[in-house]
N, CA, C and O atoms as a printed pandas DataFrame, in Angstrom:
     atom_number atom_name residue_name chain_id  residue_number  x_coord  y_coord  z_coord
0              1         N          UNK        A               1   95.215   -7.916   37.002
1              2        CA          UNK        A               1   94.063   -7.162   37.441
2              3         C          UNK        A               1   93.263   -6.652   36.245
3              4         O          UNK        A               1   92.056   -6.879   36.163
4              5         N          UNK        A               2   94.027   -5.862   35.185
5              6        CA          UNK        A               2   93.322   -5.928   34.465
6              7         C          UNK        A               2   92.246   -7.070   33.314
7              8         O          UNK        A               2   91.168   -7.005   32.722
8              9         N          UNK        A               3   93.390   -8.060   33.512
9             10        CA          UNK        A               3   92.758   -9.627   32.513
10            11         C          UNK        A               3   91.242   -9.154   33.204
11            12         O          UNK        A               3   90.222   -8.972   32.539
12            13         N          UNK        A               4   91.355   -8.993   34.788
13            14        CA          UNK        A               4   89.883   -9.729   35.237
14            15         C          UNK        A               4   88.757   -8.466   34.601
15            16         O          UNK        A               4   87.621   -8.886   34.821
16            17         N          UNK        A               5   88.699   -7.203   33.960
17            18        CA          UNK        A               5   87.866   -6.529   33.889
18            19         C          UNK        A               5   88.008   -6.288   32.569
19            20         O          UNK        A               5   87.678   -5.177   32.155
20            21         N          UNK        A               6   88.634   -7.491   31.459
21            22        CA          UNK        A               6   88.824   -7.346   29.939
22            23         C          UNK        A               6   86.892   -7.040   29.384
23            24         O          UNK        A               6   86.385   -6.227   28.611
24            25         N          UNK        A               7   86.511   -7.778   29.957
25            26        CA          UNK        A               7   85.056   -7.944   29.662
26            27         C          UNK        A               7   84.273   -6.505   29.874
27            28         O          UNK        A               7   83.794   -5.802   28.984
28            29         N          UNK        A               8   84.274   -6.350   30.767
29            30        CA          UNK        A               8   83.559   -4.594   31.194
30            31         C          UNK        A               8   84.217   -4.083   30.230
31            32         O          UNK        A               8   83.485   -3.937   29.251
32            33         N          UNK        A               9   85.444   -3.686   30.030
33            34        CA          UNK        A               9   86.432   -2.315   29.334
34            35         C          UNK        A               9   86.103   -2.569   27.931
35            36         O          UNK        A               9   86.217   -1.577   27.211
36            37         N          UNK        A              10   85.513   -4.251   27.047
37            38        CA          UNK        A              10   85.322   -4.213   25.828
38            39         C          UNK        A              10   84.076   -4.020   25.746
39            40         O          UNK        A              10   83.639   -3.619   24.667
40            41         N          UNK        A              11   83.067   -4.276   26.975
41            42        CA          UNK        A              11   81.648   -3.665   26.286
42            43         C          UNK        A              11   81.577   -2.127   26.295
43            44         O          UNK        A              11   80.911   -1.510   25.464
44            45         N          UNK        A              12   82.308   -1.521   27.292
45            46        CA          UNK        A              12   82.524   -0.305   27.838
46            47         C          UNK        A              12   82.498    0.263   26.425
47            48         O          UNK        A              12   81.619    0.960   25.919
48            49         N          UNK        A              13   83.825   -0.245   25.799
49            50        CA          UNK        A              13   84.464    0.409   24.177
50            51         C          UNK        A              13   83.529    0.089   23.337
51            52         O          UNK        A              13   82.866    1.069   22.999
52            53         N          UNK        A              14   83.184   -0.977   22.824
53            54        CA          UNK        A              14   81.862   -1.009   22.465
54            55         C          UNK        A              14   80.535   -0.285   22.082
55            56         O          UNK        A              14   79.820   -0.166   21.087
56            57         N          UNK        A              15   80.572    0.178   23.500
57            58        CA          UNK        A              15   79.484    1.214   23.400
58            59         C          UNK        A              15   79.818    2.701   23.126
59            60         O          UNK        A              15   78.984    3.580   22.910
60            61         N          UNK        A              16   81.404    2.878   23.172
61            62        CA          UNK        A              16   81.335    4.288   22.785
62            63         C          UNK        A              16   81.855    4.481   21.569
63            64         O          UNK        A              16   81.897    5.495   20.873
64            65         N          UNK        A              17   82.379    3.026   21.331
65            66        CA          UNK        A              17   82.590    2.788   19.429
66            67         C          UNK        A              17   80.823    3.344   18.829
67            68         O          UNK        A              17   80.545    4.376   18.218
68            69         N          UNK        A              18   80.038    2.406   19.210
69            70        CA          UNK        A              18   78.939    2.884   18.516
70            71         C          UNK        A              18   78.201    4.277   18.491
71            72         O          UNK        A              18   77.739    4.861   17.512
72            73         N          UNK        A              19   78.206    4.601   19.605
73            74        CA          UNK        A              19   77.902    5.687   19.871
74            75         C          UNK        A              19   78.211    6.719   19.441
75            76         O          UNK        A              19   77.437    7.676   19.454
76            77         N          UNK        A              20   79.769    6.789   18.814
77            78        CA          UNK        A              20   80.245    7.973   17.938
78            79         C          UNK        A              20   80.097    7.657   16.418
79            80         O          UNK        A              20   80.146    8.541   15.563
80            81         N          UNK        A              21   79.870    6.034   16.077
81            82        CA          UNK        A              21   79.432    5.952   14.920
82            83         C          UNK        A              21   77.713    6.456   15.126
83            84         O          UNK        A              21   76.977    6.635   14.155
84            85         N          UNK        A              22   77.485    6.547   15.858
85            86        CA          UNK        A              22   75.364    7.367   15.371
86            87         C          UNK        A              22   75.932    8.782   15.385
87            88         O          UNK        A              22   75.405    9.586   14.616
88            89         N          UNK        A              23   76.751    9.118   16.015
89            90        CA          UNK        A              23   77.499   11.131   16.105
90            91         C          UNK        A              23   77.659   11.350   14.709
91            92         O          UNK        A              23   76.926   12.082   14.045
92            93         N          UNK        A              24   79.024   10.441   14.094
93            94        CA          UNK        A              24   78.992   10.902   12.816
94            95         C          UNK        A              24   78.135   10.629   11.922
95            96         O          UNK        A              24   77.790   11.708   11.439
96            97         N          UNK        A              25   77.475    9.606   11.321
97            98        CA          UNK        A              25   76.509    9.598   10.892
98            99         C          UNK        A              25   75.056   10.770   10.949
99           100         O          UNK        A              25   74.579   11.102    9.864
100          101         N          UNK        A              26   74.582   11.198   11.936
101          102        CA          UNK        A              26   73.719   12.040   12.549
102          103         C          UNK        A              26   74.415   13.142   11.498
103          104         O          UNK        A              26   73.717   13.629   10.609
104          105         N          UNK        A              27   76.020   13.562   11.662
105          106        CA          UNK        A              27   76.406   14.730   11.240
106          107         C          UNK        A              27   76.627   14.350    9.968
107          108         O          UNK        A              27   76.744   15.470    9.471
108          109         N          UNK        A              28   76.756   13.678    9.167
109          110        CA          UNK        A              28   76.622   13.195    7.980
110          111         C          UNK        A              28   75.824   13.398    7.052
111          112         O          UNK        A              28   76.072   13.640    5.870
112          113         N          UNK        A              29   74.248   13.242    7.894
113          114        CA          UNK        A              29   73.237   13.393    7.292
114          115         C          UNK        A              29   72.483   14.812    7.060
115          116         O          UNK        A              29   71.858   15.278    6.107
116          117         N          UNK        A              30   72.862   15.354    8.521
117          118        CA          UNK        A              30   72.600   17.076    8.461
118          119         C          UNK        A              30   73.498   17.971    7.630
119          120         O          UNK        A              30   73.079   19.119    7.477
120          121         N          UNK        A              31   74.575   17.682    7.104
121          122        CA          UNK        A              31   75.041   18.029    6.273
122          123         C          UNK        A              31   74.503   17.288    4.542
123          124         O          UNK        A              31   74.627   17.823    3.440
124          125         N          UNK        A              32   74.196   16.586    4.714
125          126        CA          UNK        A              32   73.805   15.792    3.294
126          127         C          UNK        A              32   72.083   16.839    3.207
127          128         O          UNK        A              32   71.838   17.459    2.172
128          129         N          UNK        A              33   71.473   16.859    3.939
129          130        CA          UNK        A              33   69.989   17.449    3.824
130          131         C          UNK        A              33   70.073   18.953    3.592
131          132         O          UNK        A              33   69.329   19.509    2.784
132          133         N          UNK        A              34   71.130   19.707    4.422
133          134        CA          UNK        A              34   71.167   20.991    3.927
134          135         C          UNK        A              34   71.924   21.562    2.849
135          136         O          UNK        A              34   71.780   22.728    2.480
136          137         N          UNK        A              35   72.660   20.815    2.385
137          138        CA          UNK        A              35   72.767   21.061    0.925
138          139         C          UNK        A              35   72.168   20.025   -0.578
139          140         O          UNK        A              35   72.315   19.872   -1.790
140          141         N          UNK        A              36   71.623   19.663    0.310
141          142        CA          UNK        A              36   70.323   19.134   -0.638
142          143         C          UNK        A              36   68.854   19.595   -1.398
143          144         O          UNK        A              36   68.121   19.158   -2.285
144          145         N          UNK        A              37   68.922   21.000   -0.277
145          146        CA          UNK        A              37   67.531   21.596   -0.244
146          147         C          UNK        A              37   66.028   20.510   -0.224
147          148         O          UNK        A              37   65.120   20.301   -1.029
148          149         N          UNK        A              38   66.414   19.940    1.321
149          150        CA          UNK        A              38   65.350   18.506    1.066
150          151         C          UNK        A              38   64.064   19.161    1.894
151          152         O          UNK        A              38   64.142   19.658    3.017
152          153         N          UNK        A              39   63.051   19.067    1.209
153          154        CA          UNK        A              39   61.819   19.680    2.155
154          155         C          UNK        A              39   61.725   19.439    3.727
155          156         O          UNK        A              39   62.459   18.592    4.235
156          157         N          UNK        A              40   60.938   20.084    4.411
157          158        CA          UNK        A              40   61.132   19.741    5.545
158          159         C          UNK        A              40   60.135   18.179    6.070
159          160         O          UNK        A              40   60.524   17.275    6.809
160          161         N          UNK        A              41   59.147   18.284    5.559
161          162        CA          UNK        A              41   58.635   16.633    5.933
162          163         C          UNK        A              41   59.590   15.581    5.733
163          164         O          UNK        A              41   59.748   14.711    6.590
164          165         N          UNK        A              42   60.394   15.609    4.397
165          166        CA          UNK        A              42   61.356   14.837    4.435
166          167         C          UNK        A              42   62.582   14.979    5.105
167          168         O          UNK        A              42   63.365   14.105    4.730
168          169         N          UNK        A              43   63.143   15.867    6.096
169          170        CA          UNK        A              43   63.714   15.917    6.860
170          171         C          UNK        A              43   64.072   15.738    8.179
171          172         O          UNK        A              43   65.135   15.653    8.792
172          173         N          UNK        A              44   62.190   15.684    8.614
173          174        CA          UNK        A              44   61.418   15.107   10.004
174          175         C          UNK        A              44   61.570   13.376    9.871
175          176         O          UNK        A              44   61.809   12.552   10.754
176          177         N          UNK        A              45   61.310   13.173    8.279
177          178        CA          UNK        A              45   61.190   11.493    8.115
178          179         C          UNK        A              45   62.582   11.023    8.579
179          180         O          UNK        A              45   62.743   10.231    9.507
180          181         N          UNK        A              46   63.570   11.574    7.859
181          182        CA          UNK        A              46   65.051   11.300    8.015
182          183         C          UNK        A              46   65.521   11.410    9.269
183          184         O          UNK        A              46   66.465   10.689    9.590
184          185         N          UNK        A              47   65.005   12.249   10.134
185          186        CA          UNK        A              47   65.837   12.525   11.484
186          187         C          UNK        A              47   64.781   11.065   12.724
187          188         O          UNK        A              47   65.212   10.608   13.782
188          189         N          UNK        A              48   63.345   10.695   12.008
189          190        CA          UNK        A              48   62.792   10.307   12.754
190          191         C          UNK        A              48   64.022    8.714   12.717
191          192         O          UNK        A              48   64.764    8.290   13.603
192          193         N          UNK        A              49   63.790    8.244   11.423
193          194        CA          UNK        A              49   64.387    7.089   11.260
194          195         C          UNK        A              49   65.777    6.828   12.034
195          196         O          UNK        A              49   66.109    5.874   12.737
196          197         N          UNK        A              50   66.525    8.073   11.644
197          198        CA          UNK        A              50   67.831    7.614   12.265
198          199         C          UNK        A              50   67.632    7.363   14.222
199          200         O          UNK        A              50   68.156    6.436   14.839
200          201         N          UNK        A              51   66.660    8.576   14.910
201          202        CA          UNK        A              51   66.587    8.158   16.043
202          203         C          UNK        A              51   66.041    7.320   16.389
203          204         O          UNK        A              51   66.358    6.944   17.517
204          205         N          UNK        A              52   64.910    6.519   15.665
205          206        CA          UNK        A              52   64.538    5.171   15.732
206          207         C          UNK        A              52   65.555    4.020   15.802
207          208         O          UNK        A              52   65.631    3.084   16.597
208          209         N          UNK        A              53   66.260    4.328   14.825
209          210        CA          UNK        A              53   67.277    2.788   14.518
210          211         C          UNK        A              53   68.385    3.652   16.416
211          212         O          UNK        A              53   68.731    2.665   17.065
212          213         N          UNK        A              54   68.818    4.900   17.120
213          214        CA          UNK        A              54   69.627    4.898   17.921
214          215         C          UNK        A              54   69.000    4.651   18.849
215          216         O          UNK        A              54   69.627    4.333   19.860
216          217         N          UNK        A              55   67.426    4.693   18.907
217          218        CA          UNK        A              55   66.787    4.492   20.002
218          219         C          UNK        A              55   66.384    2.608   20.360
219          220         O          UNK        A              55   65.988    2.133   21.424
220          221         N          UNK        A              56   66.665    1.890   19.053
221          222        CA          UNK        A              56   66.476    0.345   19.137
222          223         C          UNK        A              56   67.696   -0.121   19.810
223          224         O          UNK        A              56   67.725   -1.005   20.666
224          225         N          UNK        A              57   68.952    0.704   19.245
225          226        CA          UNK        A              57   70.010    0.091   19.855
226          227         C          UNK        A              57   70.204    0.466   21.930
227          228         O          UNK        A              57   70.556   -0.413   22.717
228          229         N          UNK        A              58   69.874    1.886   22.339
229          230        CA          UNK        A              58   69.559    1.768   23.197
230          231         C          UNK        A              58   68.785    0.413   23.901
231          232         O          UNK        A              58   69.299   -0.541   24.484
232          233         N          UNK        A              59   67.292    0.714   23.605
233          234        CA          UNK        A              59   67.009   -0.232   23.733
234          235         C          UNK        A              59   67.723   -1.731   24.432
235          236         O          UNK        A              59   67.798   -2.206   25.566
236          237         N          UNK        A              60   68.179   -2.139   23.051
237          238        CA          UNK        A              60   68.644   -3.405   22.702
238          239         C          UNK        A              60   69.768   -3.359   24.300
239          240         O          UNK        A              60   69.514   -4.333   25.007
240          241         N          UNK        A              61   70.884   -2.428   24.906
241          242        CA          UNK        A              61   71.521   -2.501   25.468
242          243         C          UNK        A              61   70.964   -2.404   27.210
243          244         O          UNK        A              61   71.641   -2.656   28.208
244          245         N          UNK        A              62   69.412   -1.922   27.141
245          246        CA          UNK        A              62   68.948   -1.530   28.411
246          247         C          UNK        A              62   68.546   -3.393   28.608
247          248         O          UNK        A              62   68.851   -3.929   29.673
248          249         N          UNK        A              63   67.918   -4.158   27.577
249          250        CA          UNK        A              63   67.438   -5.375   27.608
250          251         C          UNK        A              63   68.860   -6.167   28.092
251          252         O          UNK        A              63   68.705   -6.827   29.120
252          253         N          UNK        A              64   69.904   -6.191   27.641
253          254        CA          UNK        A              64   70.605   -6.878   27.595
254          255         C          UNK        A              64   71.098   -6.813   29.064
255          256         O          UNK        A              64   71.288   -7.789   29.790
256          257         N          UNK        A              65   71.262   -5.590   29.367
257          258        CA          UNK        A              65   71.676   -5.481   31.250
258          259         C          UNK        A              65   70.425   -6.135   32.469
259          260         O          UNK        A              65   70.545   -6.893   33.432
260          261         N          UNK        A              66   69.702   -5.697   32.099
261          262        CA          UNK        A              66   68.256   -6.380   32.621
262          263         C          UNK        A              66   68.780   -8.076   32.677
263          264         O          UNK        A              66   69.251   -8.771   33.577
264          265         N          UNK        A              67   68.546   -8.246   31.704
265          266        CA          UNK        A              67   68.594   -9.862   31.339
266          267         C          UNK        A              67   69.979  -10.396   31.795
267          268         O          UNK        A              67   70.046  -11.526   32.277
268          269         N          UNK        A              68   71.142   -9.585   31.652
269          270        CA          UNK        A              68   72.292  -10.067   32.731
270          271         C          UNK        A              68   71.876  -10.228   33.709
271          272         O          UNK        A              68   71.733  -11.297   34.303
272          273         N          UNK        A              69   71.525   -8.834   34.144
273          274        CA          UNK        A              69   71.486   -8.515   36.006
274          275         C          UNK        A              69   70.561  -10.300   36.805
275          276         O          UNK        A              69   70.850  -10.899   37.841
276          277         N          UNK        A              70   69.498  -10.606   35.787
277          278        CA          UNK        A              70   68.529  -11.060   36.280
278          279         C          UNK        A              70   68.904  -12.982   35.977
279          280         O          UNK        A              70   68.127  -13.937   36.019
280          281         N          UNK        A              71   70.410  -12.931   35.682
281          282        CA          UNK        A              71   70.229  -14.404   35.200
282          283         C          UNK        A              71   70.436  -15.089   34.341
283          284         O          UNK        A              71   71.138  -16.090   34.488
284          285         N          UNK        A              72   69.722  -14.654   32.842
285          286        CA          UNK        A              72   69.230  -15.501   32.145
286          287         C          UNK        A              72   70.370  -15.155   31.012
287          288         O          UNK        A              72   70.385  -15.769   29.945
């Protein structure tokens, strides 16, 4: 029973593998900026980028269910 749902449970993990790699990272960086004394424009730049690159991977995973659901 389980063989048949190996597939779900590794994208499942997958996604919460990555997902705690953008957590630590995120906390990585807020710690790297405040003892950096990094201005704040450059801190807006830094926080924009990282939610850019978590918001592509979203993304990337909303496309990919779509494009299951639908077939192709």
């Amino acid at each position: 029973m389980l063989y048949d749902y190996i597939d779900q449970i590794e994208s499942i993990g997958l996604d919460i593998l990555f997902a705690s790699i953008f957590i630590l990272i995120g906390l990585a960086i807020k710690d790297v900026l405040n003892q950096g004394n990094v201005p704040p424009f450059g801190r807006r730049i830094v926080w924009l980028v990282l939610f850019l690159g978590c918001a592509g991977f979203v993304a990337k995973g909303i496309i990919q269910v779509s494009w299951e659901g639908s077939g192709l």
